[in-house]
DSSP file (Angstrom, degrees, kcal/mol; ACC not computed):
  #  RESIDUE AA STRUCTURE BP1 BP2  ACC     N-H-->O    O-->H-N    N-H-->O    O-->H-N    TCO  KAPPA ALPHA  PHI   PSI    X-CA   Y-CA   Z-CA
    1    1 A X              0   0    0      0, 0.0     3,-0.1     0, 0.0     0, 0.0   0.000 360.0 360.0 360.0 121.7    6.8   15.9   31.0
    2    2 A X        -     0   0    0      1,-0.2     3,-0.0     3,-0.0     0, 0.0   0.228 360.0 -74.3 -20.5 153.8    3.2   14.1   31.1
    3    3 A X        -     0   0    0      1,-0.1     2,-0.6     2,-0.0    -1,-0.2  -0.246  54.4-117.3 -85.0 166.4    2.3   12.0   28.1
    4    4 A X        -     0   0    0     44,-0.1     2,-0.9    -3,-0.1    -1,-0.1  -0.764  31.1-124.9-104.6 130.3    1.4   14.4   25.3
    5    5 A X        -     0   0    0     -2,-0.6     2,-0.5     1,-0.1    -1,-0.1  -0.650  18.7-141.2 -94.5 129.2   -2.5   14.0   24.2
    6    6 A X        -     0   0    0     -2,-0.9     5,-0.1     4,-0.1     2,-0.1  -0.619  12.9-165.0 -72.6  98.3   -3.5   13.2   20.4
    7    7 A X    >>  -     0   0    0     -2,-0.5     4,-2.5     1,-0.1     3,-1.3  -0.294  38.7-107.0 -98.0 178.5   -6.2   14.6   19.0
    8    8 A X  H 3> S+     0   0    0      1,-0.3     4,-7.1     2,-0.2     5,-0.3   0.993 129.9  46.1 -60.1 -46.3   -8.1   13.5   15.6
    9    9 A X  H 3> S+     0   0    0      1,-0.3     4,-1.0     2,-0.3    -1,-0.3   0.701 115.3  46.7 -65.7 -25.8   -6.3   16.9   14.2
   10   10 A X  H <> S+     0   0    0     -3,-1.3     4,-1.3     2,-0.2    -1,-0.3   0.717 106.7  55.9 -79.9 -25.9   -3.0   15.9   15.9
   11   11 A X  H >X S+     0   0    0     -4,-2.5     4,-1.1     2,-0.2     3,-0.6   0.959 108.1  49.1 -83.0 -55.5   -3.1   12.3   14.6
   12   12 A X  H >< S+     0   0    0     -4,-7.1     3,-1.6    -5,-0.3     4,-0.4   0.986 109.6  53.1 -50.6 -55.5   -3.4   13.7   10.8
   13   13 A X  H 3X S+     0   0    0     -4,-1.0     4,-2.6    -5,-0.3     5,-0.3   0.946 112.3  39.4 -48.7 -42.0   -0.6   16.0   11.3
   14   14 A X  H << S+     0   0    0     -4,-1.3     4,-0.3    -3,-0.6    -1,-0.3   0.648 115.2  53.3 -84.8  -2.6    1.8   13.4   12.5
   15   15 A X  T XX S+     0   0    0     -3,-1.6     3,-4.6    -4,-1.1     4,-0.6   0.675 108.6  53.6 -72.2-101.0    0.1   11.1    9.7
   16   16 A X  H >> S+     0   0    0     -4,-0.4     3,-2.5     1,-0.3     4,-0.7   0.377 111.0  49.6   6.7 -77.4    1.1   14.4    7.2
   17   17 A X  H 3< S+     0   0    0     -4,-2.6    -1,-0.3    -5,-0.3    57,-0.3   0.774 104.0  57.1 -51.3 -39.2    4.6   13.9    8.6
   18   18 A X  H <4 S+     0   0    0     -3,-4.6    -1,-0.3    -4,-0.3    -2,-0.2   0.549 100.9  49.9 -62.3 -15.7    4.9   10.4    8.0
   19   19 A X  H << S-     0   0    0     -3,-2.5    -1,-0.2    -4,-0.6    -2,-0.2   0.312 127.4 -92.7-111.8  -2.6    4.2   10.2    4.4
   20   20 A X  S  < S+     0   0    0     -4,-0.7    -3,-0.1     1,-0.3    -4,-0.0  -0.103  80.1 130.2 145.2 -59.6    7.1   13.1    4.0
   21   21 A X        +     0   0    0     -5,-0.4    -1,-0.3     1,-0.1    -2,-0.2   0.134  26.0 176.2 -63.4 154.2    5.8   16.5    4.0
   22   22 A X        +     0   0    0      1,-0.2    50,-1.7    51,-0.1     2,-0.4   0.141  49.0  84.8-147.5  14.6    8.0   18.2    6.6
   23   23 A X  S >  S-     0   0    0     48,-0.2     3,-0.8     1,-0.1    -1,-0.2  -0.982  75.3-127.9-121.7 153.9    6.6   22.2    6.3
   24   24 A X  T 3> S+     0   0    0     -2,-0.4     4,-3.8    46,-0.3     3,-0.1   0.628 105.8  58.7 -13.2 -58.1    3.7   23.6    7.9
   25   25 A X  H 3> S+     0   0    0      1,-0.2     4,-1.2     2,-0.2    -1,-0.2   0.692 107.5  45.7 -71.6 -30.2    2.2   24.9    4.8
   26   26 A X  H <> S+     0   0    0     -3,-0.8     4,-1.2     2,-0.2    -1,-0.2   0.480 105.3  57.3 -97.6  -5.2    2.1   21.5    3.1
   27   27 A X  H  > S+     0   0    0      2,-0.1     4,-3.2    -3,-0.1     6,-0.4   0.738 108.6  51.2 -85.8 -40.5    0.6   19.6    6.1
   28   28 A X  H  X>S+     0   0    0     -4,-3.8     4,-1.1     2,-0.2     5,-0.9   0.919 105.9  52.5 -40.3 -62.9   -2.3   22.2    5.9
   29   29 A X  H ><5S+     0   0    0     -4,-1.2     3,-0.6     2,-0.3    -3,-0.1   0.866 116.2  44.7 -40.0 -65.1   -2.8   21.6    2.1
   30   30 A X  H 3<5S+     0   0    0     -4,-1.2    -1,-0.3     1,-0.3    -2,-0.2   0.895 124.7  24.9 -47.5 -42.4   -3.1   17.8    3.0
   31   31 A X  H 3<5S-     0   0    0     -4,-3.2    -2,-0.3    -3,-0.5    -1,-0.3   0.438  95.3-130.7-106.0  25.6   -5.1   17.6    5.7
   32   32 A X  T <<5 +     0   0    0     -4,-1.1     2,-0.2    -3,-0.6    -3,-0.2   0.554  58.3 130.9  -4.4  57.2   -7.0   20.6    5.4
   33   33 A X      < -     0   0    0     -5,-0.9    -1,-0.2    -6,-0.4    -2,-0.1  -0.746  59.2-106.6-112.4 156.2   -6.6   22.1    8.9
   34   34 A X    >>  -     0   0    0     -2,-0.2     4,-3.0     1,-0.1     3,-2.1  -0.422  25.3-104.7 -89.1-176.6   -5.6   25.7    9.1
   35   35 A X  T 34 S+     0   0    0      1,-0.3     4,-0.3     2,-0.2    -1,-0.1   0.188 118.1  65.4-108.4  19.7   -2.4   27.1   10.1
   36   36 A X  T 34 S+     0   0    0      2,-0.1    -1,-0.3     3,-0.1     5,-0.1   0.622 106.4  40.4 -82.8 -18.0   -3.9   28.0   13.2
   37   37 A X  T <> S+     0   0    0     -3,-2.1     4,-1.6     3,-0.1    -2,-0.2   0.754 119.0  47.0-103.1 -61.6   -4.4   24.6   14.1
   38   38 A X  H  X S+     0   0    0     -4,-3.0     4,-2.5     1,-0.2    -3,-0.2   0.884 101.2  54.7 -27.1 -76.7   -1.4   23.5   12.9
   39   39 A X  H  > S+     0   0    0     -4,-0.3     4,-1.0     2,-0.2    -1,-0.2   0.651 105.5  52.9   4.2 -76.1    0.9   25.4   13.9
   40   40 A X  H  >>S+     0   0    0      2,-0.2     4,-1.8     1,-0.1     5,-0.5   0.823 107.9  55.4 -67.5 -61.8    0.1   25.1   17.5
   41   41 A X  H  X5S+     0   0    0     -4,-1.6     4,-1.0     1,-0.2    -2,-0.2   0.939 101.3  57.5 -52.8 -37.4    0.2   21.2   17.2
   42   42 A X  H  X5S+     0   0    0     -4,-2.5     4,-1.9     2,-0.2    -1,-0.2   0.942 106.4  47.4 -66.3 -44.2    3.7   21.2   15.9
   43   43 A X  H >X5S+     0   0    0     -4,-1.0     3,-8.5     1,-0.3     4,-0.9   0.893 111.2  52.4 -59.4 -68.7    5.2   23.1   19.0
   44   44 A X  H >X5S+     0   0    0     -4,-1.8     4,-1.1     1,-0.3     3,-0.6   0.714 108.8  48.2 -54.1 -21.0    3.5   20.9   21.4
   45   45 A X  H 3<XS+     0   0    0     -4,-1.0     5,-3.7    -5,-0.5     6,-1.4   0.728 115.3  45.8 -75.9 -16.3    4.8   17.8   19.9
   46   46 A X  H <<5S+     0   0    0     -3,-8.5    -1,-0.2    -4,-1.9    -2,-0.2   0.588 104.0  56.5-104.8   2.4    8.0   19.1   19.8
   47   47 A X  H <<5S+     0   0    0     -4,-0.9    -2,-0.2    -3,-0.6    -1,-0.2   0.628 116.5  44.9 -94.9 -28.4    8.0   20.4   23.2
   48   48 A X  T  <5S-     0   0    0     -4,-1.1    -2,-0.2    -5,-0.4   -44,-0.1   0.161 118.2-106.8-112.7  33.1    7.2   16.7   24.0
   49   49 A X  T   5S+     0   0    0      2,-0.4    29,-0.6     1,-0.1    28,-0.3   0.842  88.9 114.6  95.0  31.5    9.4   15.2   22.0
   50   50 A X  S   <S+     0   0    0     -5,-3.7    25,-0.8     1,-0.3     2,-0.4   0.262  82.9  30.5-140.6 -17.6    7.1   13.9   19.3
   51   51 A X  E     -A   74   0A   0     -6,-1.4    -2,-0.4    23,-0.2     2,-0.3  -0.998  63.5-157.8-159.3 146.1    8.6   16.1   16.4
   52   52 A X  E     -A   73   0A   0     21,-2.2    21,-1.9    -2,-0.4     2,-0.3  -0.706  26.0-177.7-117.6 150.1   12.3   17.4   16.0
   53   53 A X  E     -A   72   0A   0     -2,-0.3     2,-0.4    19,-0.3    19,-0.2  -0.916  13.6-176.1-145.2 162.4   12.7   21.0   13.5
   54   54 A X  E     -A   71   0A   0     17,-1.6    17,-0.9    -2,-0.3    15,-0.0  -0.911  32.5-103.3-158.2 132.8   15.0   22.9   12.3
   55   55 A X  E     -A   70   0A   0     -2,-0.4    15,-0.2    15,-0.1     3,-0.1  -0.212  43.0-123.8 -27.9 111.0   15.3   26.3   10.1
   56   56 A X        -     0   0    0     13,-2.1     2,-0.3     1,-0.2    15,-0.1   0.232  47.3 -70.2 -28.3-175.4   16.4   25.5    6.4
   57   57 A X     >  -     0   0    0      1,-0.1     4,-1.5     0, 0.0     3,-0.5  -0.793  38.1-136.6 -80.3 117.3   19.4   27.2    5.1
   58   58 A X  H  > S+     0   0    0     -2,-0.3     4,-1.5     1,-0.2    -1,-0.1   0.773 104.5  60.6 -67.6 -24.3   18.7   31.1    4.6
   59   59 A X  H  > S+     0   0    0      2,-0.2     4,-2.8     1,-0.2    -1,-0.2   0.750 105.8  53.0 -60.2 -20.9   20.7   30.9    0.9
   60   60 A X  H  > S+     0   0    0     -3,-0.5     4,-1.3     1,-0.2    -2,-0.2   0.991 112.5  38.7 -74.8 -51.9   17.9   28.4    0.0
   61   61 A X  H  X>S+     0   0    0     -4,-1.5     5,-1.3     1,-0.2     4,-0.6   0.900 114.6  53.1 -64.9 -41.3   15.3   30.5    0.9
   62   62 A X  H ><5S+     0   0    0     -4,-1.5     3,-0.7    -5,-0.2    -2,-0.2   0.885 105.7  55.0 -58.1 -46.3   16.9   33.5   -0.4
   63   63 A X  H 3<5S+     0   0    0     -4,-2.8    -1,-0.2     1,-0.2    -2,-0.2   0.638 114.0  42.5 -48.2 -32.8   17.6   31.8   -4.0
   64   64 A X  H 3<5S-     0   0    0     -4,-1.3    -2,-0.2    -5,-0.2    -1,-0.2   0.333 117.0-120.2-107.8   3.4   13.7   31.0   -4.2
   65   65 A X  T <<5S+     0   0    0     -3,-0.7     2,-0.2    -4,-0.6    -3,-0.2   0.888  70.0 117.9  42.4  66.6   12.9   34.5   -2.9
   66   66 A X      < -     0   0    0     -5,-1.3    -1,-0.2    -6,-0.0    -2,-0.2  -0.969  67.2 -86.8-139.5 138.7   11.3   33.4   -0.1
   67   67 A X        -     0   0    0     -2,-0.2    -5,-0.0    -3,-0.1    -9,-0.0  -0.379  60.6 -80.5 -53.4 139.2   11.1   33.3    3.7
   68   68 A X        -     0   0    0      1,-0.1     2,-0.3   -10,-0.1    -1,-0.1  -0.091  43.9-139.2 -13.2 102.9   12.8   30.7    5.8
   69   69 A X        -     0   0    0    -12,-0.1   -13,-2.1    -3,-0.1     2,-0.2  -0.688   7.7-138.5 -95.6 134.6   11.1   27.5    5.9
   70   70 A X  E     -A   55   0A   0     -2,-0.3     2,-0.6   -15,-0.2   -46,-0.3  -0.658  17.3-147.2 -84.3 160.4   10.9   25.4    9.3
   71   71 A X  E     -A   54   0A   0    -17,-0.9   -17,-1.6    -2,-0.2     2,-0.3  -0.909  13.7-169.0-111.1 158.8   11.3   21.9    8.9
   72   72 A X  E     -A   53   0A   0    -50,-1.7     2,-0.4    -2,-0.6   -19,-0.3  -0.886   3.6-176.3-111.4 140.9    9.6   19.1   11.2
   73   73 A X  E     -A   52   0A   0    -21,-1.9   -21,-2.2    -2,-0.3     2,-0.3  -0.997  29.3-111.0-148.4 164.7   10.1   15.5   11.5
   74   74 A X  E     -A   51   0A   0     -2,-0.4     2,-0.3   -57,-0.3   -23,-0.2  -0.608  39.3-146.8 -82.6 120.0    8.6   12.5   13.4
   75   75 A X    >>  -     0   0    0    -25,-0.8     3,-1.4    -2,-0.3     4,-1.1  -0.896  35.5 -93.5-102.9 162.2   10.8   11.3   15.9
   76   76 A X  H 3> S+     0   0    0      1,-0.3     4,-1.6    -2,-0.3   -26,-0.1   0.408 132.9  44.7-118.9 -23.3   11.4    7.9   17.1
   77   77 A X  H 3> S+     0   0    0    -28,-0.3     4,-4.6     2,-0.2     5,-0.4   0.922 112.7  51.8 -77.8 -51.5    8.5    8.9   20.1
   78   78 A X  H <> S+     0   0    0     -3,-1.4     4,-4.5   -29,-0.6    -2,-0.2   0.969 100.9  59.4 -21.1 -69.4    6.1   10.6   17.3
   79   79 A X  H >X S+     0   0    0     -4,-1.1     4,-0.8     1,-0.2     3,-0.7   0.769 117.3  40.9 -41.3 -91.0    6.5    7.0   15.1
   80   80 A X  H 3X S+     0   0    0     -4,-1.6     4,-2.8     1,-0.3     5,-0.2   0.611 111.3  45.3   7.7 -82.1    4.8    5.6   18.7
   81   81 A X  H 3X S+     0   0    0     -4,-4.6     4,-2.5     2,-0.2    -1,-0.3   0.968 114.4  51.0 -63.7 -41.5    2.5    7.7   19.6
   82   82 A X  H <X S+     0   0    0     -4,-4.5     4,-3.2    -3,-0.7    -2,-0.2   0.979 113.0  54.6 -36.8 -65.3    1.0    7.8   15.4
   83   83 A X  H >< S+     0   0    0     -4,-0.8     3,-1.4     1,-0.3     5,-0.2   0.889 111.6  39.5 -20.8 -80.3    1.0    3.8   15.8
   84   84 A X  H >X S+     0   0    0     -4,-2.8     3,-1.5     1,-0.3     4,-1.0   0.846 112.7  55.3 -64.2 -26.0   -1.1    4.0   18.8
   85   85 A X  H 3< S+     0   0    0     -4,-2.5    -1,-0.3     1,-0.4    -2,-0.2   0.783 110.0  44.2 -75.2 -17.8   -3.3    6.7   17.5
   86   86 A X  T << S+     0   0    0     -4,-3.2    -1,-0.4    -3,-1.4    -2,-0.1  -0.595 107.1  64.2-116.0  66.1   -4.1    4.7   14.4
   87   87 A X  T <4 S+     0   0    0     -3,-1.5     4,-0.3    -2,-0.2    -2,-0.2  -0.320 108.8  42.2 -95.8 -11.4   -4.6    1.6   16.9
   88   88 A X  S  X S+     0   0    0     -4,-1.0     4,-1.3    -5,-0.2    -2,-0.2   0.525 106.1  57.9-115.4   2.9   -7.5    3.6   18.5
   89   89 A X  H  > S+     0   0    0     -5,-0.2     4,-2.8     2,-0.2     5,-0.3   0.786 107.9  50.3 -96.4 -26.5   -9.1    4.8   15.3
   90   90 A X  H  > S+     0   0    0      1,-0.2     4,-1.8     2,-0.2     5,-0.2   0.928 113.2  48.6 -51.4 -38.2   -9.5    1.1   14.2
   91   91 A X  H >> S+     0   0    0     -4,-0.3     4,-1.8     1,-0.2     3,-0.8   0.994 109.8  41.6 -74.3 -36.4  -10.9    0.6   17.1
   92   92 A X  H 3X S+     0   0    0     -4,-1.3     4,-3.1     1,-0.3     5,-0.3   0.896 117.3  58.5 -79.4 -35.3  -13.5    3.6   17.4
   93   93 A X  H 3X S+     0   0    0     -4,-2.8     4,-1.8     1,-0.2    -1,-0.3   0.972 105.9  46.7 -48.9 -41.7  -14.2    2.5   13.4
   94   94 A X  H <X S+     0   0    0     -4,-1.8     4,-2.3    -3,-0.8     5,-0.3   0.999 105.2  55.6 -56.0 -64.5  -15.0   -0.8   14.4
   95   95 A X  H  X>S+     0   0    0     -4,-1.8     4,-1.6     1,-0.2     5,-1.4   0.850 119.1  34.4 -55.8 -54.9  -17.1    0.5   17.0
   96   96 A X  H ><5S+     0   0    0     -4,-3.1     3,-1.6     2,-0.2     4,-0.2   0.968 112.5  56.2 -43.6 -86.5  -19.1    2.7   14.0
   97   97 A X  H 3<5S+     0   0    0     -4,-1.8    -2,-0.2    -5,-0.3    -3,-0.1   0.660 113.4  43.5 -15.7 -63.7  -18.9    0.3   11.3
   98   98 A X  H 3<5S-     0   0    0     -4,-2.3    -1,-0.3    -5,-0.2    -2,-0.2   0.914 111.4-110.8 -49.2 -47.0  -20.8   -2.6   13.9
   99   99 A X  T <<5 -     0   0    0     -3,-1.6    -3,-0.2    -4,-1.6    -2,-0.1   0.342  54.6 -72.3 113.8 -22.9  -23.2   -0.5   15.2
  100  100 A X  S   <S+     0   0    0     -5,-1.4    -4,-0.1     1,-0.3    -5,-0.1   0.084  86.1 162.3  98.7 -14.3  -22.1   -0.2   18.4
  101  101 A X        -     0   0    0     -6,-0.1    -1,-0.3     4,-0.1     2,-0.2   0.018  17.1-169.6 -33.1 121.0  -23.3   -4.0   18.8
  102  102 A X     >  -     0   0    0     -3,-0.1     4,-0.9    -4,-0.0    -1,-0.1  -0.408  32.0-110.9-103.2 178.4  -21.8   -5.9   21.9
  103  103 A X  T  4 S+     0   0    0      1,-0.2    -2,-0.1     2,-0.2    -1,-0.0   0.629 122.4  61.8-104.2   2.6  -22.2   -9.7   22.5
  104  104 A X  T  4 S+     0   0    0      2,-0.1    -1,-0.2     3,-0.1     3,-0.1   0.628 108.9  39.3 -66.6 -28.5  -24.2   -9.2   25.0
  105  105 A X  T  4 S+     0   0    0      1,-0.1    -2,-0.2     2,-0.1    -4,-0.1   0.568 115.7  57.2 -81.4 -15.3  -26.9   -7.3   22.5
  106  106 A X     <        0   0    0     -4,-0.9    -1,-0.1     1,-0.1    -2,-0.1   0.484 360.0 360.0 -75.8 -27.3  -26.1   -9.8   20.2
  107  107 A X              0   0    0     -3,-0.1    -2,-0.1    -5,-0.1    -1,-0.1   0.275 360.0 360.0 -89.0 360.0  -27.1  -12.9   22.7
């Protein structure tokens, strides 16, 4: 499989995953994306390897009178790709922050 591309909305979700939250419903709440958006972004990461889940326990859910929750987590290729994705929003901040200024516009 071809390397899996990160978008601003895929790099918050695998941020969201990184500080803990591991259901669907609570990486919406953080980042505020809907669960349309979501959703979608969790399979493909896990279809490339970027996120692991697996179904809670049905008594658990049954005890809280609730449906099944899946869970997600970053795996070891996720941690990576998050890394590089918050190595290119530094950069493209920088790039704002300056101005866009080069050292050639600068000379």
């Amino acid at each position: 499989m071809g390397a899996t591309r990160i978008t601003y909305q895929g790099a918050c979700v695998l941020q969201a995953l990184s500080r803990g939250l591991s259901y669907g419903f609570d990486i919406m709440e953080l980042t505020g994306l809907p669960s349309g958006s979501v959703y979608p972004i969790l399979r493909r990461f896990e279809e490339h390897g970027l996120v692991e889940s697996e179904w809670e326990d049905a008594h658990e859910a049954h005890a809280d009178r609730r449906p099944r929750r899946r869970h997600y987590r970053l795996t070891p290729t996720g941690r990576a790709e998050l890394a590089a994705a918050g190595e290119r929003l530094a950069l493209h901040r920088n790039l704002f922050l300056d101005g866009g200024r080069t050292e050639e516009a600068t000379s």
